[in-house]
HTML snippet that shows the backbone in 3Dmol.js (N, CA, C, O; Angstrom):
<script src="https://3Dmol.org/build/3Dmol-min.js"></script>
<div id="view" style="width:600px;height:400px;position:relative"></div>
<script>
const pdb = `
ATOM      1  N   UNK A   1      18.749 -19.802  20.718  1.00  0.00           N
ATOM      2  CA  UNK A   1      20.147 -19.466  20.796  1.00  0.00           C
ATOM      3  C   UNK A   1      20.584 -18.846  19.473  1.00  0.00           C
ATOM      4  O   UNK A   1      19.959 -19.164  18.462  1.00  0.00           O
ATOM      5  N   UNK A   2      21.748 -17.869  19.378  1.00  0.00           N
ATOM      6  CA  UNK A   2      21.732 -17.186  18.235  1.00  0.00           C
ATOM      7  C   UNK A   2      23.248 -17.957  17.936  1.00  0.00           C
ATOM      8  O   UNK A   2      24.109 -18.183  18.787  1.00  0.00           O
ATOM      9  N   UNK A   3      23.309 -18.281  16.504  1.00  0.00           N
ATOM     10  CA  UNK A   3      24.615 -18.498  15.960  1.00  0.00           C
ATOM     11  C   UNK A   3      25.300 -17.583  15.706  1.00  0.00           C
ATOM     12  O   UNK A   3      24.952 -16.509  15.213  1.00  0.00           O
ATOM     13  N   UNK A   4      26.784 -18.067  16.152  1.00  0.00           N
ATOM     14  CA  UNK A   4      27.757 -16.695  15.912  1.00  0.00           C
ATOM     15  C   UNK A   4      28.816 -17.702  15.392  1.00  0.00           C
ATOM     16  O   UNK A   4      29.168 -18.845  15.685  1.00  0.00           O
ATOM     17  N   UNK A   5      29.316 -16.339  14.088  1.00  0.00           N
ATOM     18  CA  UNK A   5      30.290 -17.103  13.208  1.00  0.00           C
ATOM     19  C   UNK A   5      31.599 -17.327  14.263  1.00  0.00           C
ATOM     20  O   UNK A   5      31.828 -17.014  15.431  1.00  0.00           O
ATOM     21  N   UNK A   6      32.259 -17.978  13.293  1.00  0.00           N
ATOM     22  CA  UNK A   6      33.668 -18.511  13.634  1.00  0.00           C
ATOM     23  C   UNK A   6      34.630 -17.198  13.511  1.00  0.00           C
ATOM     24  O   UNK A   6      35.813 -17.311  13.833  1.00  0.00           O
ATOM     25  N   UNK A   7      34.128 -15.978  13.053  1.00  0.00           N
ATOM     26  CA  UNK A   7      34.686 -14.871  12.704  1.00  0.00           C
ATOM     27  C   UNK A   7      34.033 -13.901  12.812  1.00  0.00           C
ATOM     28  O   UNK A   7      33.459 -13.695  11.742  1.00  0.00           O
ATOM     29  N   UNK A   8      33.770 -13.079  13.635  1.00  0.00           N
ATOM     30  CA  UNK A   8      32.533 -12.490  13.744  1.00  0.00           C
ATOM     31  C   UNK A   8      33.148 -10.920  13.367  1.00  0.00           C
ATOM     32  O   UNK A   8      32.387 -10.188  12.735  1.00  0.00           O
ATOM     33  N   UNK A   9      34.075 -10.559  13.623  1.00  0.00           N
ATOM     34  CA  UNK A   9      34.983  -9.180  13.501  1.00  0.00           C
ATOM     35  C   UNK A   9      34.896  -8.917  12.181  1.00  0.00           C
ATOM     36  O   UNK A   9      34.339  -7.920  11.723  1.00  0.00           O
ATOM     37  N   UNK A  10      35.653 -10.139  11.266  1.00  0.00           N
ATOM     38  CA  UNK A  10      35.409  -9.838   9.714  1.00  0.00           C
ATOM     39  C   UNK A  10      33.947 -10.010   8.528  1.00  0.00           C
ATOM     40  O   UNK A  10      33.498  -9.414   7.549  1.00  0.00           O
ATOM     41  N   UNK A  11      33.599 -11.295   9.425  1.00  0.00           N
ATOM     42  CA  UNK A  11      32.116 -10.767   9.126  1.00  0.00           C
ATOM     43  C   UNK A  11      31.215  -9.559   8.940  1.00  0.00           C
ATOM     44  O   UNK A  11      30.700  -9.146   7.901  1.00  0.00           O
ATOM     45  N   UNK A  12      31.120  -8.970  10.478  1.00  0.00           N
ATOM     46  CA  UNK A  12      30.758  -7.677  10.440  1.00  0.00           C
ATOM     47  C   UNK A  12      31.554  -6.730   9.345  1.00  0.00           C
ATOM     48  O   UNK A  12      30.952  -6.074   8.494  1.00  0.00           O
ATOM     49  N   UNK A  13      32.910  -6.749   9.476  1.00  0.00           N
ATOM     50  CA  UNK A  13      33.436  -5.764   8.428  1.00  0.00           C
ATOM     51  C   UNK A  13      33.051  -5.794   6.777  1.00  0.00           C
ATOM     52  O   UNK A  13      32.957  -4.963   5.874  1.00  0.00           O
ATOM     53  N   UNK A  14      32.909  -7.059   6.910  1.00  0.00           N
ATOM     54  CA  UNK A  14      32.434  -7.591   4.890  1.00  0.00           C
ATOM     55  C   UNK A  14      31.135  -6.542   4.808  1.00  0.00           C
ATOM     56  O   UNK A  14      30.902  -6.194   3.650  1.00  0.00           O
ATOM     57  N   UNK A  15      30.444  -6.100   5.593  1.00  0.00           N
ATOM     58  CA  UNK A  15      28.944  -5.169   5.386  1.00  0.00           C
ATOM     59  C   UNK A  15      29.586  -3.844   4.916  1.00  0.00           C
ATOM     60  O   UNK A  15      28.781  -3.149   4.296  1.00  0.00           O
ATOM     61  N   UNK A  16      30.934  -3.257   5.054  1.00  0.00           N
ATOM     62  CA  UNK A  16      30.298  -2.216   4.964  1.00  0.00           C
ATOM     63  C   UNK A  16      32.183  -2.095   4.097  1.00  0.00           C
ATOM     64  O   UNK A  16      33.220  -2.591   4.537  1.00  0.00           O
ATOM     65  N   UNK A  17      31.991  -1.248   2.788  1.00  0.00           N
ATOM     66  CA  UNK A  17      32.321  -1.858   1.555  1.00  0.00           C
ATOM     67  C   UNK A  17      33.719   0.258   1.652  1.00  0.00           C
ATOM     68  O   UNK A  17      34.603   0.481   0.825  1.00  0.00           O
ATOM     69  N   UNK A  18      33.488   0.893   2.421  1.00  0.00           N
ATOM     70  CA  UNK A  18      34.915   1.800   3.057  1.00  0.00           C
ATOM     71  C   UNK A  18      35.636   1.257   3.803  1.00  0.00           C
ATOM     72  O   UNK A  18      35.228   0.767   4.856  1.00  0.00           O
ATOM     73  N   UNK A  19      37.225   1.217   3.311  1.00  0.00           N
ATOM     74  CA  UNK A  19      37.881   0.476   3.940  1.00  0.00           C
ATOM     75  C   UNK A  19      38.126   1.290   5.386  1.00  0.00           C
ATOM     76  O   UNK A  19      38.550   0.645   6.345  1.00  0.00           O
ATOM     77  N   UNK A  20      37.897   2.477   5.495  1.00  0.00           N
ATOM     78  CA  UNK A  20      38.371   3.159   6.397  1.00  0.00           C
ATOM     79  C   UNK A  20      37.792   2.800   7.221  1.00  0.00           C
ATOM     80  O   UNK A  20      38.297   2.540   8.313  1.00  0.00           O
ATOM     81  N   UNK A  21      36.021   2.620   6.840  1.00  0.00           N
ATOM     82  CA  UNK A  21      35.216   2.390   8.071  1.00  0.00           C
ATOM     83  C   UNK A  21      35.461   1.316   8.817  1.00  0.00           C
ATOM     84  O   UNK A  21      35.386   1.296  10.045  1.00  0.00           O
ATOM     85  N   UNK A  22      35.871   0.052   7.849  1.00  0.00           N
ATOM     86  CA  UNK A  22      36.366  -1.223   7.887  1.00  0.00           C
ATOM     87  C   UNK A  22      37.311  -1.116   9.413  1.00  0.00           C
ATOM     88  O   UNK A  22      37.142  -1.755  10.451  1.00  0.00           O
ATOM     89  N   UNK A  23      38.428   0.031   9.063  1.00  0.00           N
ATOM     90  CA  UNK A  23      39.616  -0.208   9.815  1.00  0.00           C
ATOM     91  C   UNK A  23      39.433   0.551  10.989  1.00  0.00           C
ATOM     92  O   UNK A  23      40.170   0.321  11.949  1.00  0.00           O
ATOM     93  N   UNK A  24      38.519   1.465  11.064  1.00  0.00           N
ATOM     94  CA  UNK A  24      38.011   1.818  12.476  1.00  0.00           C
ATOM     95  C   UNK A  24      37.074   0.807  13.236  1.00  0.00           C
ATOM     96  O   UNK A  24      37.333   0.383  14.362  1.00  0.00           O
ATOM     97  N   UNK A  25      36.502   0.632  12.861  1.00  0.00           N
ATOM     98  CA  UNK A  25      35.431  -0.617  13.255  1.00  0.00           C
ATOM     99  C   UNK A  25      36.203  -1.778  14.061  1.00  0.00           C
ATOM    100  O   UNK A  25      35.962  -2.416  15.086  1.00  0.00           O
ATOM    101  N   UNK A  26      37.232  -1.752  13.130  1.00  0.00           N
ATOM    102  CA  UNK A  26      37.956  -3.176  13.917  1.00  0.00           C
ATOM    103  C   UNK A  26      38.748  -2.824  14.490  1.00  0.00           C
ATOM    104  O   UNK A  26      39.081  -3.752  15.228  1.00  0.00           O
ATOM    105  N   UNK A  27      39.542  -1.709  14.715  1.00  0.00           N
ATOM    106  CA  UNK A  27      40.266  -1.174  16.007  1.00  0.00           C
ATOM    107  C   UNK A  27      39.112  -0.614  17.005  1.00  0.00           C
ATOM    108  O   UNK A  27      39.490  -0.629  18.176  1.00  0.00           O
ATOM    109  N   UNK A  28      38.096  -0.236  16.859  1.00  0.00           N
ATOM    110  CA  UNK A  28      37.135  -0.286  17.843  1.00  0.00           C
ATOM    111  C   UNK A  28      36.769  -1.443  18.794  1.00  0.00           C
ATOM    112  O   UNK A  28      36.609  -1.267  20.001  1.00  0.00           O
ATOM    113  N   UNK A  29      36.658  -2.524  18.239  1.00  0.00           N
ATOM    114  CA  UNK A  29      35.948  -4.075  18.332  1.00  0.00           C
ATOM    115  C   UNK A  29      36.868  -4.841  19.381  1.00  0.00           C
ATOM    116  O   UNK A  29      36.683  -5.537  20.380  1.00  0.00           O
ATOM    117  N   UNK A  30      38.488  -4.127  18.294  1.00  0.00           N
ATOM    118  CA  UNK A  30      40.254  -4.895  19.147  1.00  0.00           C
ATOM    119  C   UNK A  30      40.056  -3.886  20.823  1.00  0.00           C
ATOM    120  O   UNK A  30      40.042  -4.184  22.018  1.00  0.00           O
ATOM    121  N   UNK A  31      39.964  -2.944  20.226  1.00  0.00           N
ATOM    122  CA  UNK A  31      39.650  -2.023  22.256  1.00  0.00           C
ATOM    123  C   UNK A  31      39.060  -2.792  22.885  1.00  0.00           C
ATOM    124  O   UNK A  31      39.623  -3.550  23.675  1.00  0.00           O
ATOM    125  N   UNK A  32      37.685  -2.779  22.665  1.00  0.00           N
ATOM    126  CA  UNK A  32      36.877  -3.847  23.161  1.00  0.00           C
ATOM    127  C   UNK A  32      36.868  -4.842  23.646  1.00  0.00           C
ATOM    128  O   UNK A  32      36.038  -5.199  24.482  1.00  0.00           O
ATOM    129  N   UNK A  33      37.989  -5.642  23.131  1.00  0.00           N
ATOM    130  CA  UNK A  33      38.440  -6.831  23.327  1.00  0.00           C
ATOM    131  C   UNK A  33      39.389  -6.972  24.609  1.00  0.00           C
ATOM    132  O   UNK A  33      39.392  -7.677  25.618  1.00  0.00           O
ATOM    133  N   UNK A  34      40.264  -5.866  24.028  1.00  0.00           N
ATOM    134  CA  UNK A  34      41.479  -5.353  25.009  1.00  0.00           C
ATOM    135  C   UNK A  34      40.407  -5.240  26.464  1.00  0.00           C
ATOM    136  O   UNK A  34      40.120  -6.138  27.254  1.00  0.00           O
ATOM    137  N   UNK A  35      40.049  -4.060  26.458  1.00  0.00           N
ATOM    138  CA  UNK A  35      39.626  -3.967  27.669  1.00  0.00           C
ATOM    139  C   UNK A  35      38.760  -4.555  28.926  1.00  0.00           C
ATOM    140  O   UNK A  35      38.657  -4.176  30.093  1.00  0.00           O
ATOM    141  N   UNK A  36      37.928  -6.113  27.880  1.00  0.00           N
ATOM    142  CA  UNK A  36      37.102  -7.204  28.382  1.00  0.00           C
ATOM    143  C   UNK A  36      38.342  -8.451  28.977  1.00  0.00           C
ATOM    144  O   UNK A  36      38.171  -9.041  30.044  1.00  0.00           O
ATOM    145  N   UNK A  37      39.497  -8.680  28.127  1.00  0.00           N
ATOM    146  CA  UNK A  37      40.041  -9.490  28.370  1.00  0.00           C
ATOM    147  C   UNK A  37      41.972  -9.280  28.435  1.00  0.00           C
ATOM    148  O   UNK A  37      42.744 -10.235  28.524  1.00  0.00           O
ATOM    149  N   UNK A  38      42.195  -8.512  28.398  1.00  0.00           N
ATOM    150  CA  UNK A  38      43.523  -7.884  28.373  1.00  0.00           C
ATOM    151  C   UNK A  38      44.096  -7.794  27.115  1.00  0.00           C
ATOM    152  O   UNK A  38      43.417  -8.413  26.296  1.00  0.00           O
ATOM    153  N   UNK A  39      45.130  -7.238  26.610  1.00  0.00           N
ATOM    154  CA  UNK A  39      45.564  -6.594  25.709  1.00  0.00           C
ATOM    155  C   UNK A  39      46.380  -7.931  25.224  1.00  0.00           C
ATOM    156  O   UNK A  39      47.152  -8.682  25.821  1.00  0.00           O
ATOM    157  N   UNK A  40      45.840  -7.902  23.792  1.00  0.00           N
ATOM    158  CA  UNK A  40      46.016  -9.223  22.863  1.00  0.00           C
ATOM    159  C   UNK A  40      47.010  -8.697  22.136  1.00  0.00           C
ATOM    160  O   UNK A  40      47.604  -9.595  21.540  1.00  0.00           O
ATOM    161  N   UNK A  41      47.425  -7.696  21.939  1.00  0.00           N
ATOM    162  CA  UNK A  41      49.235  -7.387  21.601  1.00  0.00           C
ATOM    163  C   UNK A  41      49.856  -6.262  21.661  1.00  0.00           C
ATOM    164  O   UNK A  41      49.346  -5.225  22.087  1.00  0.00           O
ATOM    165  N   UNK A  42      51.042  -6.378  21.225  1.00  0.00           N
ATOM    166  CA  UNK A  42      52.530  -5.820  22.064  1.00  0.00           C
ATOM    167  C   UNK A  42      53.070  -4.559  21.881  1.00  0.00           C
ATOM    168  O   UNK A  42      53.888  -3.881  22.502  1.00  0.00           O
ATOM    169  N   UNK A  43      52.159  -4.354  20.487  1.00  0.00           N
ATOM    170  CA  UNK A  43      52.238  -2.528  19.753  1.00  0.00           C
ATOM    171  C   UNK A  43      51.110  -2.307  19.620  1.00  0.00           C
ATOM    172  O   UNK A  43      50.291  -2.829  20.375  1.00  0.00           O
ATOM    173  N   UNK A  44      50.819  -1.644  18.832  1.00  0.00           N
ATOM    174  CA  UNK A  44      50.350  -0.345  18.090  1.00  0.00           C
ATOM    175  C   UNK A  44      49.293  -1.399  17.470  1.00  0.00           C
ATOM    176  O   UNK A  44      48.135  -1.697  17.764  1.00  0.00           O
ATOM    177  N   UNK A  45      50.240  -1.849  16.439  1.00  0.00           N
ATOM    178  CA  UNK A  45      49.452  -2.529  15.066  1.00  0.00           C
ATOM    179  C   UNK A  45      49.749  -3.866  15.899  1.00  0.00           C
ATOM    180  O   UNK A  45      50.775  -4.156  16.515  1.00  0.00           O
ATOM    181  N   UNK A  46      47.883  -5.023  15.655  1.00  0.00           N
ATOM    182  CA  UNK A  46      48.526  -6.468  16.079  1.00  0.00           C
ATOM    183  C   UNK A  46      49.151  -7.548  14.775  1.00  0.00           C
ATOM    184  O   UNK A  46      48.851  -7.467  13.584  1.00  0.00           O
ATOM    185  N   UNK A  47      49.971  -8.419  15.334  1.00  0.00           N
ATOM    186  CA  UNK A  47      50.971  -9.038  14.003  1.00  0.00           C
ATOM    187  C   UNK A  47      49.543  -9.808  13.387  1.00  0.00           C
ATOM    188  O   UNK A  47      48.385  -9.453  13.607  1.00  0.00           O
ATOM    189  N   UNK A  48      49.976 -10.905  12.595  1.00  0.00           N
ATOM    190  CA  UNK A  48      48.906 -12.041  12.415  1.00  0.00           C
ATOM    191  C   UNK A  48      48.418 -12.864  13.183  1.00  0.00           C
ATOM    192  O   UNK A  48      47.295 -13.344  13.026  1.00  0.00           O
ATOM    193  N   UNK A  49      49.184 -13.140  14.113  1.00  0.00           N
ATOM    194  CA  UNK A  49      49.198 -14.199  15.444  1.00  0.00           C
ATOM    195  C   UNK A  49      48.307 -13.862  16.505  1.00  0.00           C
ATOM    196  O   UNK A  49      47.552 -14.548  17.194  1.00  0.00           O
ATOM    197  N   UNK A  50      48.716 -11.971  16.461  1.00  0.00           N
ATOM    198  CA  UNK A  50      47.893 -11.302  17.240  1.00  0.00           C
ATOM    199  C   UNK A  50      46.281 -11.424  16.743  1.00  0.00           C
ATOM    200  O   UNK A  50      45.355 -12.110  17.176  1.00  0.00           O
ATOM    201  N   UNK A  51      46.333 -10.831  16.072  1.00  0.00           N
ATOM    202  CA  UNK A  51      44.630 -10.497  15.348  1.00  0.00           C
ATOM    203  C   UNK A  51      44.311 -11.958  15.631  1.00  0.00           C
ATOM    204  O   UNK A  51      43.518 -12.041  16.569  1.00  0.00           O
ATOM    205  N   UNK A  52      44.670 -13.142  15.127  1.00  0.00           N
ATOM    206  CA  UNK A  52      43.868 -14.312  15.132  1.00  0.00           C
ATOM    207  C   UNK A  52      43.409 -14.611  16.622  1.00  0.00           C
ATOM    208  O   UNK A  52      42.557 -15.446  16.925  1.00  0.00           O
ATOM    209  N   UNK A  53      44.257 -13.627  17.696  1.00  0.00           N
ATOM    210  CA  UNK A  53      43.596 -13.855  19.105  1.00  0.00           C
ATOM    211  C   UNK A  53      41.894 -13.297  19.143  1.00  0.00           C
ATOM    212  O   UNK A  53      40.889 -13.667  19.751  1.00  0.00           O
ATOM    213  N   UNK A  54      42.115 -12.526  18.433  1.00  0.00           N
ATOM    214  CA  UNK A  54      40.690 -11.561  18.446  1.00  0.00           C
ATOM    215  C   UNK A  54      39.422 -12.009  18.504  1.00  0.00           C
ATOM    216  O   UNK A  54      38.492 -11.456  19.090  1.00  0.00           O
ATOM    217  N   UNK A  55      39.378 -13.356  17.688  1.00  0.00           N
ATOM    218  CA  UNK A  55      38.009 -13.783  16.581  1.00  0.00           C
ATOM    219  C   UNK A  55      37.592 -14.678  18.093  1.00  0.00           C
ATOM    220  O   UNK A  55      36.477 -14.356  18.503  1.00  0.00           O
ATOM    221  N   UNK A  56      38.267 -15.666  18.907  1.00  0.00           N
ATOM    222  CA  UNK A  56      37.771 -16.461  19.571  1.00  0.00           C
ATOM    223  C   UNK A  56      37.394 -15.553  20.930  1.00  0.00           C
ATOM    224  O   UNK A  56      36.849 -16.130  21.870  1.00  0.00           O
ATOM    225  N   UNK A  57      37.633 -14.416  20.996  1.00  0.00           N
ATOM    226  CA  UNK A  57      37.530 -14.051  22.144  1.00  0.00           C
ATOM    227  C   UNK A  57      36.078 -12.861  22.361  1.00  0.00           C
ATOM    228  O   UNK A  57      35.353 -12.468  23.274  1.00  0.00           O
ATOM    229  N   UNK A  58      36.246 -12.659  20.988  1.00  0.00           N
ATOM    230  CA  UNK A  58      35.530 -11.710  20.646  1.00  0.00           C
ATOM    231  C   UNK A  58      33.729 -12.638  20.511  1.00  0.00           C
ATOM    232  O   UNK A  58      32.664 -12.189  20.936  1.00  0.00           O
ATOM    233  N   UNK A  59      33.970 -14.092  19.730  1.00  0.00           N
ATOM    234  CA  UNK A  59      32.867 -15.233  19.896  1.00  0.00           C
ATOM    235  C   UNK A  59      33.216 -15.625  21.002  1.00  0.00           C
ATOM    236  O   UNK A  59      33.492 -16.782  20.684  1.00  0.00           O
ATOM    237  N   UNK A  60      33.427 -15.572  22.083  1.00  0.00           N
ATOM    238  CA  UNK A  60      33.374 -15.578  23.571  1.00  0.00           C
ATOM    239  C   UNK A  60      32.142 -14.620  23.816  1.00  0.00           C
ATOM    240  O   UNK A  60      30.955 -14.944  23.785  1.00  0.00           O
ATOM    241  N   UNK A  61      32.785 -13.107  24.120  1.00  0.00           N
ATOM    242  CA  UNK A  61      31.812 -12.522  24.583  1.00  0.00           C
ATOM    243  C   UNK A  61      30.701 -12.443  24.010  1.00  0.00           C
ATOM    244  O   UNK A  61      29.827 -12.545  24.870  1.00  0.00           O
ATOM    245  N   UNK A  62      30.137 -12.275  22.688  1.00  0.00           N
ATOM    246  CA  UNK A  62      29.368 -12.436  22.011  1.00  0.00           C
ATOM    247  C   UNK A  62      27.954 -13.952  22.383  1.00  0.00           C
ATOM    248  O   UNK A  62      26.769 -14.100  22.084  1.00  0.00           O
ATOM    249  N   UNK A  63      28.897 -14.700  23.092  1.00  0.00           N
ATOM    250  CA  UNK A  63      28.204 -15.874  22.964  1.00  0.00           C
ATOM    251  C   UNK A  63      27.512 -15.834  24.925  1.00  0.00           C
ATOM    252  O   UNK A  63      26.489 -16.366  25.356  1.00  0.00           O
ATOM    253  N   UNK A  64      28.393 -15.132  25.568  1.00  0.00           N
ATOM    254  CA  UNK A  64      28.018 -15.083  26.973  1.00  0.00           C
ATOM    255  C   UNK A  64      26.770 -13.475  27.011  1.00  0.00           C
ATOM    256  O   UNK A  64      25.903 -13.397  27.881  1.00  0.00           O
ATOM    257  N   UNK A  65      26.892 -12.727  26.271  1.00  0.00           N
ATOM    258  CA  UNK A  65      26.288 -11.695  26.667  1.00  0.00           C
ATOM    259  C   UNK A  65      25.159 -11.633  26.153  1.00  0.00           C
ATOM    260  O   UNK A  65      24.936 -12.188  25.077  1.00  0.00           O
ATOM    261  N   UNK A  66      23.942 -10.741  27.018  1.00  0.00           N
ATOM    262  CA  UNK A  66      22.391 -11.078  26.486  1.00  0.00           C
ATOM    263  C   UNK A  66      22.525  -9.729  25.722  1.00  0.00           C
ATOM    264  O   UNK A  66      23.110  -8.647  25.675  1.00  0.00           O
ATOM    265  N   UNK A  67      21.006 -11.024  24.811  1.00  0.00           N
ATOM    266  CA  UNK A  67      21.236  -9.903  23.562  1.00  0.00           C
ATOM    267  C   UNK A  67      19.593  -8.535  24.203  1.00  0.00           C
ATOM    268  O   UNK A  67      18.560  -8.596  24.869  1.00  0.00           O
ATOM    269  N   UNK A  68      20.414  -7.493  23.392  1.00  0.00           N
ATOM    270  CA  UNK A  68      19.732  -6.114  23.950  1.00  0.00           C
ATOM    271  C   UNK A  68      18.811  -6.577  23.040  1.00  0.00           C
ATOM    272  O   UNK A  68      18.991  -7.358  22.106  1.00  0.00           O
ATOM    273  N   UNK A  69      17.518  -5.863  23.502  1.00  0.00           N
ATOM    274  CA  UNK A  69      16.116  -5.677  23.155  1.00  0.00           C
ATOM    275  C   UNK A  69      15.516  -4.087  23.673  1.00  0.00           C
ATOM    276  O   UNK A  69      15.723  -3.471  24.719  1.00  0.00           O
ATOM    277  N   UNK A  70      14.804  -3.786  22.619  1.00  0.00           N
ATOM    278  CA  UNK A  70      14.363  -2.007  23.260  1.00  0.00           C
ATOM    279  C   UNK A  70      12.889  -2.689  24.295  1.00  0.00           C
ATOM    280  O   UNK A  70      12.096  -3.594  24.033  1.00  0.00           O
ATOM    281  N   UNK A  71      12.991  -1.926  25.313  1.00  0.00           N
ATOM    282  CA  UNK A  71      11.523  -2.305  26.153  1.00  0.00           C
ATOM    283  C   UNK A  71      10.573  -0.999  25.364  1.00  0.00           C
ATOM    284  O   UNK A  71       9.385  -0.842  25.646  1.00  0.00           O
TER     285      UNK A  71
END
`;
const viewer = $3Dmol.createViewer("view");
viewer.addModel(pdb, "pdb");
viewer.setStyle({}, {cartoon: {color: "spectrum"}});
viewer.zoomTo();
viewer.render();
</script>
């Protein structure tokens, strides 16, 4: 079984040291999220309340889905 952090969104983001890439990455990840489980907030930008929806849902799917392997 593979361990997955308690934070897996900012985790991933701590690797890679452009914030820009940072902030695409995680509006990529929030789509993702959105579109697996419905839209976790109300604008544009999510508040604090919002984003903290992200991390458990996001170690949801992470934890149900098999992990890819190249054949």
């Amino acid at each position: 079984m593979i361990a997955i952090s308690a934070t897996p969104i900012e985790d991933f983001l701590a690797l890679y040291s452009v914030v820009n890439t940072q902030r695409r990455y995680r509006s990529a990840l929030r789509e993702r999220v959105d579109f697996l489980f419905g839209r976790q907030r109300s604008g544009r930008r999510a508040t604090p309340e919002e984003a903290a929806r992200y991390e458990p849902l996001l170690r949801q799917y992470l934890a149900s889905s098999p992990t890819w392997s190249p054949t």
